[in-house]
C-alpha positions in Angstrom: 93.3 82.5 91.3 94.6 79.2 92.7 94.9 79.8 96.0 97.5 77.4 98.1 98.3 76.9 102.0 101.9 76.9 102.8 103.3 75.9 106.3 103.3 78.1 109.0 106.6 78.6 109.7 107.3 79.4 106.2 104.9 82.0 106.3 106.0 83.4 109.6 109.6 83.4 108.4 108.8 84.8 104.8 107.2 87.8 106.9 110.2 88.2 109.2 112.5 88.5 106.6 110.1 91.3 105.0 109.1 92.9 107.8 112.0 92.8 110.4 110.5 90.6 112.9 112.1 88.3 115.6 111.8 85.1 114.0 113.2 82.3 116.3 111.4 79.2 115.0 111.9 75.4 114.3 110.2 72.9 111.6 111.0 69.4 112.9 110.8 66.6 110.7 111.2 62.4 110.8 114.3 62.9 109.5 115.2 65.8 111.8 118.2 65.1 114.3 116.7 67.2 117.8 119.9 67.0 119.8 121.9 68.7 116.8 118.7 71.2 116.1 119.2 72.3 119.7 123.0 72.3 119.3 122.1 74.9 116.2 119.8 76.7 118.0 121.0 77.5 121.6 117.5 79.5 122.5 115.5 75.7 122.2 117.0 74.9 126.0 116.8 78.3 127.1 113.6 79.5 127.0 110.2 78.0 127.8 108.7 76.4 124.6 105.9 76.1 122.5 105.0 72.7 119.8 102.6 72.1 117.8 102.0 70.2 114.4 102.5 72.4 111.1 100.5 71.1 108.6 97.7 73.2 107.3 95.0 72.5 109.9 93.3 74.3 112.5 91.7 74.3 116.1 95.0 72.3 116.9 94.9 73.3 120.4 91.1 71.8 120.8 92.1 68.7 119.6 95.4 68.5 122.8 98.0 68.7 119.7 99.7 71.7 121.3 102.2 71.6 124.0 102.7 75.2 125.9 105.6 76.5 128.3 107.3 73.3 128.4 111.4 72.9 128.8 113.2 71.0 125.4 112.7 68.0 126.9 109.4 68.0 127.1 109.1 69.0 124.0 111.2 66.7 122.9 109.0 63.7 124.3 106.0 65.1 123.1 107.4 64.8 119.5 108.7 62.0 119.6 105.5 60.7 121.0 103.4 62.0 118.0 105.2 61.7 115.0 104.2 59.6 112.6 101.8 59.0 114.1 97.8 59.1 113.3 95.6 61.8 114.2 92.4 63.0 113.9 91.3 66.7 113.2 87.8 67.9 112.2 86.9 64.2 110.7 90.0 63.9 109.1 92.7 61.3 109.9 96.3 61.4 108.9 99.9 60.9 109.9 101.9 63.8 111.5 105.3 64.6 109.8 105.8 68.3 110.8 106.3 70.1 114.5 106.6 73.5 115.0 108.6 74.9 117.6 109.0 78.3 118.8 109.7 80.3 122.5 106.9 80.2 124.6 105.6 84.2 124.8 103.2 84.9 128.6 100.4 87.1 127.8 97.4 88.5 128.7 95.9 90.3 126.0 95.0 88.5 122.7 94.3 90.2 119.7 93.2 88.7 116.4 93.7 90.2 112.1 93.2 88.5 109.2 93.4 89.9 105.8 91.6 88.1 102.5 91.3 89.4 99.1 88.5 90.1 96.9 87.6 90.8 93.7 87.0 94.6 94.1 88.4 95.0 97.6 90.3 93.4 100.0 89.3 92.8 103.6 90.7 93.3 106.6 89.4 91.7 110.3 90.8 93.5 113.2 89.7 92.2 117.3 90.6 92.9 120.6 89.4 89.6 121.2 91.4 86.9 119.6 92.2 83.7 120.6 90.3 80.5 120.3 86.5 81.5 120.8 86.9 84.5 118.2 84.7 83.0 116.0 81.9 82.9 119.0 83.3 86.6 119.6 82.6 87.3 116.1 80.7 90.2 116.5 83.4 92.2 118.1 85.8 91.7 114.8 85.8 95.1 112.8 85.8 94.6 109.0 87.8 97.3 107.2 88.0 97.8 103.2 90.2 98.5 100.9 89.5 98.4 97.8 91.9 97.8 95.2 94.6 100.4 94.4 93.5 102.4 97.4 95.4 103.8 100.3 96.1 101.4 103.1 95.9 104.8 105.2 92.4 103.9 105.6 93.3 101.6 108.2 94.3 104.5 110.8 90.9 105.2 111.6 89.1 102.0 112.2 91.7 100.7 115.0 89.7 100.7 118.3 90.7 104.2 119.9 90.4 102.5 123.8 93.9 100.5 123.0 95.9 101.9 125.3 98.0 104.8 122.3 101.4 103.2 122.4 100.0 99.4 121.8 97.4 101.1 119.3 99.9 102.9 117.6 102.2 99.9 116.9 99.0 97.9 116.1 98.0 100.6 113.4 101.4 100.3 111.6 101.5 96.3 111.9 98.0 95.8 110.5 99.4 98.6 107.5 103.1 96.6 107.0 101.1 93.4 107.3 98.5 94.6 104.5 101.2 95.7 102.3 102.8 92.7 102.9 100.3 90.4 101.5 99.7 92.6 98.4 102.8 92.9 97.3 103.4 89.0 97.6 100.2 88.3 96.5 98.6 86.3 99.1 95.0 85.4 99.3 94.3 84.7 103.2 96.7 86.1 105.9 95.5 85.3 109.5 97.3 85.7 112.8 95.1 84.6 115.9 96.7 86.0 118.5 98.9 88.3 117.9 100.3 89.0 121.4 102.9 91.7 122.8 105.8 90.2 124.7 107.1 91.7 127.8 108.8 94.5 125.6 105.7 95.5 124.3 106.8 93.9 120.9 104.3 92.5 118.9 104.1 88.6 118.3 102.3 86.3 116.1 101.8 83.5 118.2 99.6 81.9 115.4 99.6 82.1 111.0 97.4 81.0 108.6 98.0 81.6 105.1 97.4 81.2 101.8 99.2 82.2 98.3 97.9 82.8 94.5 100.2 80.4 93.3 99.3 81.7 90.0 101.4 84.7 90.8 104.7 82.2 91.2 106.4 83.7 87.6 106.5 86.9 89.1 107.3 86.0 92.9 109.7 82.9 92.1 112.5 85.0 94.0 110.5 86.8 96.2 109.1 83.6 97.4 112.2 82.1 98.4 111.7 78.4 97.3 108.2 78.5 99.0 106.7 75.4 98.7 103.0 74.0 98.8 102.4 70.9 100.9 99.9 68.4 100.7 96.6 68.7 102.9 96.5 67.3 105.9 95.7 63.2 105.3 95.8 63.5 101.8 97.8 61.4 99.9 99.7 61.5 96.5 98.0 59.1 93.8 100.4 57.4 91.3 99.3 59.3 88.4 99.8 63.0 90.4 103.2 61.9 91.4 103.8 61.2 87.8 102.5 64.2 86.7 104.9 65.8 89.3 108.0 64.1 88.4 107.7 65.4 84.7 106.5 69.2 85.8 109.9 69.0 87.7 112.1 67.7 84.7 109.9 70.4 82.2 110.9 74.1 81.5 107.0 74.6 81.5 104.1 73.5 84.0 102.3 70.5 84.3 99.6 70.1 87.1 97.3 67.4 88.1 95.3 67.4 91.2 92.4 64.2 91.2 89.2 65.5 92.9 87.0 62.4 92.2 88.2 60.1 90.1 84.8 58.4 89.0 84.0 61.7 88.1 82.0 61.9 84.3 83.2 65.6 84.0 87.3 66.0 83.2 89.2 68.7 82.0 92.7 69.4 80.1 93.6 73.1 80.4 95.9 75.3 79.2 96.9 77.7 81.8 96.8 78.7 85.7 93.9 81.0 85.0 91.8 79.3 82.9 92.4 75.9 85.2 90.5 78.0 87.9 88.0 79.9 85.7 87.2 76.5 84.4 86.7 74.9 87.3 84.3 77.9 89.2 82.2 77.3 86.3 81.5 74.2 86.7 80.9 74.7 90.3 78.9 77.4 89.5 76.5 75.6 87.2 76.0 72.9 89.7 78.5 69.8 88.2 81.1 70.2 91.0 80.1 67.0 92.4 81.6 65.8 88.9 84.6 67.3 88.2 86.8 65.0 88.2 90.2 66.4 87.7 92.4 69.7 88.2 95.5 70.8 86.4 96.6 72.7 83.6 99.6 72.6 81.2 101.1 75.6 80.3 104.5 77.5 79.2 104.8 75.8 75.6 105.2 72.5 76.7 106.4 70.2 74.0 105.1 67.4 72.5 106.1 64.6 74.0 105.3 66.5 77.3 101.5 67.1 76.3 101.3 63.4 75.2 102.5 62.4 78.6 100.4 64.3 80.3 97.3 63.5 78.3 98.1 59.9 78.3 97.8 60.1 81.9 94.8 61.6 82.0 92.9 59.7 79.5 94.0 56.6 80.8 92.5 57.5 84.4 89.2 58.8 82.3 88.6 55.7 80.6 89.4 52.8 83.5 85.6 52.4 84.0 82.4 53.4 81.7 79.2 54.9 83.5 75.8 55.4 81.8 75.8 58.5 80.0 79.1 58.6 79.0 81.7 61.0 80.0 83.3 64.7 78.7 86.6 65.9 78.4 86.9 69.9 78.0 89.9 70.4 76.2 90.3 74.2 76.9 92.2 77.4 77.4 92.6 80.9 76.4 94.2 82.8 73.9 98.1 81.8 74.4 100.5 84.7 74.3 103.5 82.2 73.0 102.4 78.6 73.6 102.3 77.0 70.4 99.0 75.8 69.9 99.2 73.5 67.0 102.2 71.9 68.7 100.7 70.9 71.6 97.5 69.9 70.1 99.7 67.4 68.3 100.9 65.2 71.6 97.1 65.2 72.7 96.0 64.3 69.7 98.6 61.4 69.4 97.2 60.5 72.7 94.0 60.5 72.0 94.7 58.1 68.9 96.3 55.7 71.2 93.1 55.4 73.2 90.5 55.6 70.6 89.2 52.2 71.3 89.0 53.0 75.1 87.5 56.3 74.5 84.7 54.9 72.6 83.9 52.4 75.3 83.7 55.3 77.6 81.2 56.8 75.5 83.7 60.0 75.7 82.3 63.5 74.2 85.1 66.0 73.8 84.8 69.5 73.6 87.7 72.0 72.1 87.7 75.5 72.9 91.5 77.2 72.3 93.3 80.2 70.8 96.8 81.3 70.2 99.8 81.0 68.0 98.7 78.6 65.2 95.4 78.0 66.5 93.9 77.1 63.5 96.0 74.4 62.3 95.6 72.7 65.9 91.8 73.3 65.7 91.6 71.8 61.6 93.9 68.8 63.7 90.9 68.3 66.3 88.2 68.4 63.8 89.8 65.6 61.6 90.3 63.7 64.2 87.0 63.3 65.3 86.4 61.3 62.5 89.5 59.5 62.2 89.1 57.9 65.5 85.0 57.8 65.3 84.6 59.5 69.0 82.2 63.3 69.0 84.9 65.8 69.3 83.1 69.5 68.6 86.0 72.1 68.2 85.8 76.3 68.8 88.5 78.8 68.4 89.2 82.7 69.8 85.5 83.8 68.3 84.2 81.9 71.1 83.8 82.4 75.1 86.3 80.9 76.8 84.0 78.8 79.1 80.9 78.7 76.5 82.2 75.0 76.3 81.2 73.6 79.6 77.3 74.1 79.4 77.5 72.3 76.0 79.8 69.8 78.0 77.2 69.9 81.0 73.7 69.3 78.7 75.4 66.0 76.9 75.9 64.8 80.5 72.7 65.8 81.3 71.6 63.6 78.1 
């Protein structure tokens, strides 16, 4: 599972639209015209508002980037004020670009949920006391669950049973619509903190969080209503990601890069969503996090110019500077379903030729683990090449674990 944050108001409106809330809410951009926004939406000078910035970080009230119960002008100032401008948040410094705005909702009572999934259950966190110290109130927060395939019923009976009935009642059946919700659009993390009820005892979330197994996009492409997955918060594009973005955009198939540390000895070239991930927890999991350099995947029978663009790029970032010991590229994947393997082997392989002197200055090992359509072709491709271009290039097919490849990866770092 790759999980991704997406903005909060396009969370809070996907859920609207699914679950019949009110959903009276503004995303305000640089390039966003305020007068004509308000002309659009009447409600922004007639109610009391709410701003904050909407892009995927927390505890943005304790660091005074939330403006409450002010009129549109106000709001309007305190925008204008902040964007694009620099911030800081939990260490982190970068430029706000995106304002939320939304009616400002009096309350008293602050309640807090979050549901996250697991591998054999999901769990649900339900309080009466939500807001900003629920973390120092954490041992209030009732954990419910569910494990997979089972009846959401099994929320009914956990809900405190000293909310007053009407307010626990509506609680019961928002926690349930919420929980179906996030199965049946496969998120990984939904958090509201508060909800709230308005002065018509209707529940609002004054507050989102969430997250979404983008892996689950060729199923939920409609569903998901053009979703999109910004950057983090301060983190910037590098050249070679927009790249890689420009051509994913222009392809029929997928091409990902994300660089986690570029001086990295430990780089990978996946096929798939789900092996990218599996990949990668291994070698977290068997302590080389700190050298991983890369993450991405190609996938959906790229052709070959496509996977010799995409492993140009990635060989060329590999092999700008040689360390001691070398470095590894895991060539890898699972058993395809359609994706040609002996086609795309061929635009890594021409690739790779290209850079065979700059590989062998890198001291580059590679390691081949794939299956599929034509596999063995693709894999007899590999093993000649090893010695056509005099770098070590050890090759396994469908007989052998998926992952067995990064230990062997791991110990040649390890010298």
């Amino acid at each position: 599972m790759a999980r991704r944050k997406i903005r909060e108001y396009d969370g809070k409106k996907l859920i609207s639209k699914n679950l019949d809330f009110d959903f009276k809410s503004v995303l305000v951009t640089p390039e966003t015209d305020l007068e004509k926004l308000s002309e659009e939406n009447p409600w922004l000078k007639e109610t009391k508002l709410v701003v904050k910035p909407d892009q995927l970080f927390g505890k943005r009230g304790k660091s005074n980037l939330v403006l409450l119960d002010a009129d549109f002008e106000a709001a309007k100032k305190f925008i204008q004020e902040k964007m694009n401008n620099e911030a800081e948040v939990k260490g982190i410094r970068g430029v706000l670009t995106h304002f939320l705005v939304e009616p400002f909702v009096p309350h008293k009572e602050e309640y807090y949920v979050s549901i996250s999934t697991g591998r054999g259950a999901d769990t649900i966190n339900f309080s009466t006391q939500g807001g900003v110290d629920v973390e120092e109130n954490w041992d209030k927060v009732i954990q419910i669950s569910v494990p997979v395939g089972s009846s959401v019923d099994v929320i009914e009976g956990k809900i405190p049973k000293d909310i007053p009935e009407e307010r626990r009642k509506k609680i019961v059946d928002f926690v349930k619509s919420l929980y179906k919700f996030f199965v049946d659009f496969d998120f990984a993390v939904l958090e509201s903190n508060p909800f709230v009820f308005d002065e018509k005892e209707n529940i609002v979330m004054l507050d989102l969080v969430a997250e979404i197994d983008d892996t689950a996009s060729f199923k939920n492409i409609q569903k998901w209503d053009g979703l999109e997955f910004p950057m983090g918060f301060g983190r910037k594009l590098y050249p070679e990601e927009k790249y890689i973005k420009d051509l994913d955009s222009k392809s029929g198939s997928s091409l990902k890069l994300t660089l986690l540390n570029p001086e990295g000895r430990l780089w990978t070239m996946v096929a798939g969503g789900g092996a990218s991930v599996i990949y990668s927890d291994t070698i977290v999991d068997l302590g080389f996090g700190n050298e991983l350099a890369n993450y991405g995947e190609y996938s959906g029978n790229p052709k070959e110019e496509e996977t010799y663009l995409y492993a140009k790029t990635i060989l060329d970032l590999m092999t700008r500077e040689t360390v001691n010991g070398g470095k590894v590229l895991l060539i890898g994947g699972g058993v395809a379903n359609f994706t040609d393997v002996a086609n795309t082997f061929k635009g890594i392989i021409k690739a790779l030729k290209e850079y065979k002197e700059k590989l062998q200055k890198a001291k580059v090992s590679i390691f081949v683990r794939r299956g599929g359509p034509n596999y063995k072709e693709g894999l007899n491709l590999m093993r000649n090449l090893g010695e056509e271009i005099g770098v070590p290039i050890l090759v396994y097919g469908p007989e052998t674990h998926m992952t067995k490849i990064v230990p062997l990866a791991i110990e040649k770092l390890k010298g």
